[in-house]
C-alpha positions as CSV (number, residue, x, y, z in Angstrom):
1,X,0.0,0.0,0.0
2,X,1.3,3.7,-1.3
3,X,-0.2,6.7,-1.3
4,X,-0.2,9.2,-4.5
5,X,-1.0,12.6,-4.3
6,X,-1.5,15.2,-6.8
7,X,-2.5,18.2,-9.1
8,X,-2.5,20.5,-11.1
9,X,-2.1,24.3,-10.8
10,X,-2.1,27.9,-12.2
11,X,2.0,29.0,-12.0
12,X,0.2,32.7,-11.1
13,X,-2.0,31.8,-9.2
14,X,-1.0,32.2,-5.1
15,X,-1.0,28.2,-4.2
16,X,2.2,26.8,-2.9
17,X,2.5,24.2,-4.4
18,X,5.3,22.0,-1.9
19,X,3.0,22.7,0.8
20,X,0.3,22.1,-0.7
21,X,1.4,18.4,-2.0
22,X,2.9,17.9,1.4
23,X,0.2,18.8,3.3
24,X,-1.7,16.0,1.0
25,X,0.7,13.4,1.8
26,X,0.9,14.0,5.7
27,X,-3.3,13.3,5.3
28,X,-2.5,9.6,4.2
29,X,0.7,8.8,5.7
30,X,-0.1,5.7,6.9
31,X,-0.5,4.9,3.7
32,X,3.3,4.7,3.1
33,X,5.6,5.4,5.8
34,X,8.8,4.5,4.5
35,X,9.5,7.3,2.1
36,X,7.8,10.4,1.0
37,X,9.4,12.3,-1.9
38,X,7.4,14.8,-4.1
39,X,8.6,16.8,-7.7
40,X,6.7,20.0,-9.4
41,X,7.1,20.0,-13.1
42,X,6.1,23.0,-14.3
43,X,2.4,23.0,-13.9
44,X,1.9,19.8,-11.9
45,X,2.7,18.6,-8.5
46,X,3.2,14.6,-7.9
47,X,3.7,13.7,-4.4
48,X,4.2,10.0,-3.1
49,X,4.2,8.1,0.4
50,X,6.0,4.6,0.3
51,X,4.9,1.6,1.5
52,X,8.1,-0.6,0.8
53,X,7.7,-4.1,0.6
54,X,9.3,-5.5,-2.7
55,X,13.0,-3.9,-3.5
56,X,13.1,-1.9,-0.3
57,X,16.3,-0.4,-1.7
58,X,15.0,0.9,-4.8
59,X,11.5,1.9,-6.2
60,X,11.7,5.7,-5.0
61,X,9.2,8.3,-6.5
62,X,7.9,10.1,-8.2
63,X,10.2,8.3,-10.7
64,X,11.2,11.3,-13.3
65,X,12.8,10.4,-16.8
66,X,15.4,12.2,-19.0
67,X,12.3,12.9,-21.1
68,X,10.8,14.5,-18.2
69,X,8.1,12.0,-18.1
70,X,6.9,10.8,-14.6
71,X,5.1,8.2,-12.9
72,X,3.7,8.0,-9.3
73,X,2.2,4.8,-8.6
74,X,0.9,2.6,-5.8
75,X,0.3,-1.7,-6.4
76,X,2.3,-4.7,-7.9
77,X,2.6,-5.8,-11.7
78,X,2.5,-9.3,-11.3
79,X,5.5,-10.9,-12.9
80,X,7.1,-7.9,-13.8
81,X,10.7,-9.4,-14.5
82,X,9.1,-11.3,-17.5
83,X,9.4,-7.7,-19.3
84,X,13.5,-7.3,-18.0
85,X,14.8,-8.6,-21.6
86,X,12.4,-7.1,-23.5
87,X,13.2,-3.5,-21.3
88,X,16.8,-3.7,-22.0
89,X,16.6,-4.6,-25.3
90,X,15.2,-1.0,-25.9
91,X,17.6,0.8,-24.1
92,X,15.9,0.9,-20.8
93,X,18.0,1.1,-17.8
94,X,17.4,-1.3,-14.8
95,X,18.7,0.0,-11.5
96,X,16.6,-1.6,-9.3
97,X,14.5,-4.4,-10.8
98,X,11.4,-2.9,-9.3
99,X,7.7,-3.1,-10.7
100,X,7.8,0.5,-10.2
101,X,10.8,1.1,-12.9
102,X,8.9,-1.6,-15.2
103,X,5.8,-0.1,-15.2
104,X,7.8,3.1,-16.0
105,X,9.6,1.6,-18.8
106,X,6.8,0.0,-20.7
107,X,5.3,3.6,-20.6
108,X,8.3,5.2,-21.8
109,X,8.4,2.8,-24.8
110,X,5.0,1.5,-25.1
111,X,2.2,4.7,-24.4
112,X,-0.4,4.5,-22.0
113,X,-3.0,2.2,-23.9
114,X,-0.5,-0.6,-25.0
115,X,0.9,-0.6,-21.6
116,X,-2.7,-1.4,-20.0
117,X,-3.2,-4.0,-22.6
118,X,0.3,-5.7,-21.5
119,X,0.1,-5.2,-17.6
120,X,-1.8,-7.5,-15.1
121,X,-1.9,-6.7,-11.7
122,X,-3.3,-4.3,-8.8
123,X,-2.9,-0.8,-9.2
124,X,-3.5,3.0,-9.8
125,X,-1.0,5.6,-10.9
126,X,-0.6,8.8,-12.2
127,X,1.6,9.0,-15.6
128,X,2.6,12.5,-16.8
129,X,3.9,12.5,-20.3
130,X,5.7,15.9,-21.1
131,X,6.2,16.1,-24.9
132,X,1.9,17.2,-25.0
133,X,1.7,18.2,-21.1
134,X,-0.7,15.3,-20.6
135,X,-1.9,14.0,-17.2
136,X,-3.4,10.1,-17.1
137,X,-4.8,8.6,-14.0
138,X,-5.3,4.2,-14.3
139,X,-7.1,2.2,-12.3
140,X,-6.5,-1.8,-12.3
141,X,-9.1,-4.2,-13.7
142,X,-10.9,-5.1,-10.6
143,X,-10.4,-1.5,-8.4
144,X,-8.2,-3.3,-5.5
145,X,-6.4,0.1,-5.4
146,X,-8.7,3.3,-5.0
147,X,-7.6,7.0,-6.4
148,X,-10.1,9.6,-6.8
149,X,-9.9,13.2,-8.7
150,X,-11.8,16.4,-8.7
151,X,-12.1,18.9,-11.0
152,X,-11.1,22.5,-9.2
153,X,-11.1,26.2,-10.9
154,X,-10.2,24.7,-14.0
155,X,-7.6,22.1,-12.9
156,X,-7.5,18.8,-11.6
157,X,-6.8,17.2,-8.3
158,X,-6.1,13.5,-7.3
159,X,-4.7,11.5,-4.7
160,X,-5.5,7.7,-3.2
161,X,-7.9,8.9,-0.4
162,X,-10.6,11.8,-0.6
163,X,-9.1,13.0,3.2
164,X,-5.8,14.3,1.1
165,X,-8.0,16.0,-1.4
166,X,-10.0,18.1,1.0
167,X,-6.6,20.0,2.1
168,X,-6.6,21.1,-1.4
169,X,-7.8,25.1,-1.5
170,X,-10.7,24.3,-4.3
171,X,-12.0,21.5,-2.2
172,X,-11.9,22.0,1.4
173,X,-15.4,23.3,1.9
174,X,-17.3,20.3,-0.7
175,X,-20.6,19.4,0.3
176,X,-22.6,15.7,0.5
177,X,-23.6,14.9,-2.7
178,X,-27.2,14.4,-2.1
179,X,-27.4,12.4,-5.4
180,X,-25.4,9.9,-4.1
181,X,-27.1,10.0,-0.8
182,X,-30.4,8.7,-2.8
183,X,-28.2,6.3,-3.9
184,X,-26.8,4.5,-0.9
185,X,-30.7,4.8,0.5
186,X,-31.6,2.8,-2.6
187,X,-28.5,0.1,-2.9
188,X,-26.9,0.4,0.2
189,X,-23.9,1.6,-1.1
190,X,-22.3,4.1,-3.3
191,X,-21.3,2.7,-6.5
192,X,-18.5,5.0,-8.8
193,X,-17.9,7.5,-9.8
194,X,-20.2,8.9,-7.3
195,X,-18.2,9.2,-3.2
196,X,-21.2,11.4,-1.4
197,X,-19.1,14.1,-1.3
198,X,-19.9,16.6,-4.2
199,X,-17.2,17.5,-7.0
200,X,-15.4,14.3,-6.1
201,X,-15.5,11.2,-7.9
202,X,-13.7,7.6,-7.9
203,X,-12.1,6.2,-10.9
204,X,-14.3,4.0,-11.6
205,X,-12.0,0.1,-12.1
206,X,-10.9,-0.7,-15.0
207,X,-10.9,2.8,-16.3
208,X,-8.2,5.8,-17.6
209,X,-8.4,9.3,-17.1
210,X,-6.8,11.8,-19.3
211,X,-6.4,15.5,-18.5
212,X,-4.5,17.8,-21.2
213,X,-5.2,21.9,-20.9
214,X,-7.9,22.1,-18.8
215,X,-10.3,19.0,-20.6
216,X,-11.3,16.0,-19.2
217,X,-12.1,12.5,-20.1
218,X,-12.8,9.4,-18.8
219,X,-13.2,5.9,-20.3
220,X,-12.6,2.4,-20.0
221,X,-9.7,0.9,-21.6
């Protein structure tokens, strides 16, 4: 278990963003007390609390490539070292065998959409690639991993529990969603994207986000 935290954010506008991201992370660090690192890139913040189970001496992020790409990410490719050959073969480096910097590699050579096609496991991550200033969030097959985003004066927000996203400025004072209140009446539980709280919504499983420029979309992949 890892918690990821993140958003995006106006460079003029008064937000500060370390402490902002920071003050994200300190809401779910149980979530991953080992290590907590965060980067701004431009634009976006990515922050990340580590749970370290697997490669306890690698696997720190947010994990940043020469192309300024980044991932933050939280779950376990399962057999990840099948992809080590095929990794190297491209030119990928392997420091520390970790599904982290796999996952990272097959984005770096593969995109977004062949890399869900070719991965099995539990997970959710946030992938930025820089060359079009794009923002995906993923959510595994089955939703073992949660992550939840909000939309927020024309940026987006995100981060593995809706507690970090309330310390977020654009958030702090969201309502119940009384929608999803009629819901929960009528199923007994609240099914996604609806959480009860308004503005912010769970990726539902099994889907991608994308966020480029201020538009949002949301499909299954």
């Amino acid at each position: 278990m890892c918690g990821l935290a993140g958003f995006t954010f106006d460079r003029r506008s008064a937000i500060d963003p370390q402490a902002l991201v920071a003050a994200m992370l300190e809401r779910i660090a149980h979530r991953g007390p080992d290590e907590r690192d965060a980067a701004i890139l431009g634009g976006l913040a990515l922050g990340h609390n580590r749970l370290s189970i697997m490669e306890p001496s690698g696997g720190a992020q947010p994990r940043i490539g020469e192309s300024g790409n980044a991932l933050i990410y939280n779950g376990e490719i399962y057999g990840h070292r099948r992809f080590d050959a095929e990794i190297e073969a491209a030119g990928g480096r392997l420091r520390d065998h970790c599904d982290t910097e796999t996952l990272f590699w097959l984005l770096e050579f593969h995109g977004i959409d062949r890399t869900l096609e070719l991965v099995d496991g539990m997970f959710a991550f946030a992938w930025y690639r820089a060359r079009d200033d794009t923002l995906f969030l993923a959510r595994d097959r089955f939703g073992q991993k949660p992550l939840f985003y909000a939309e927020a004066g024309g940026e987006i927000a995100f981060a593995s529990e809706i507690k970090a996203l309330r310390r977020h400025p654009g958030l702090a004072d969201a309502g119940p969603d009384l929608g999803a209140l009629r819901l929960y009446l009528a199923l007994e539980y609240v099914p996604a994207p609806a959480t009860g709280i308004a503005g912010i919504a769970e990726l539902p499983a099994g889907h991608l986000l994308r966020w480029r420029r201020g538009e949002l979309e949301v499909r299954p992949y």
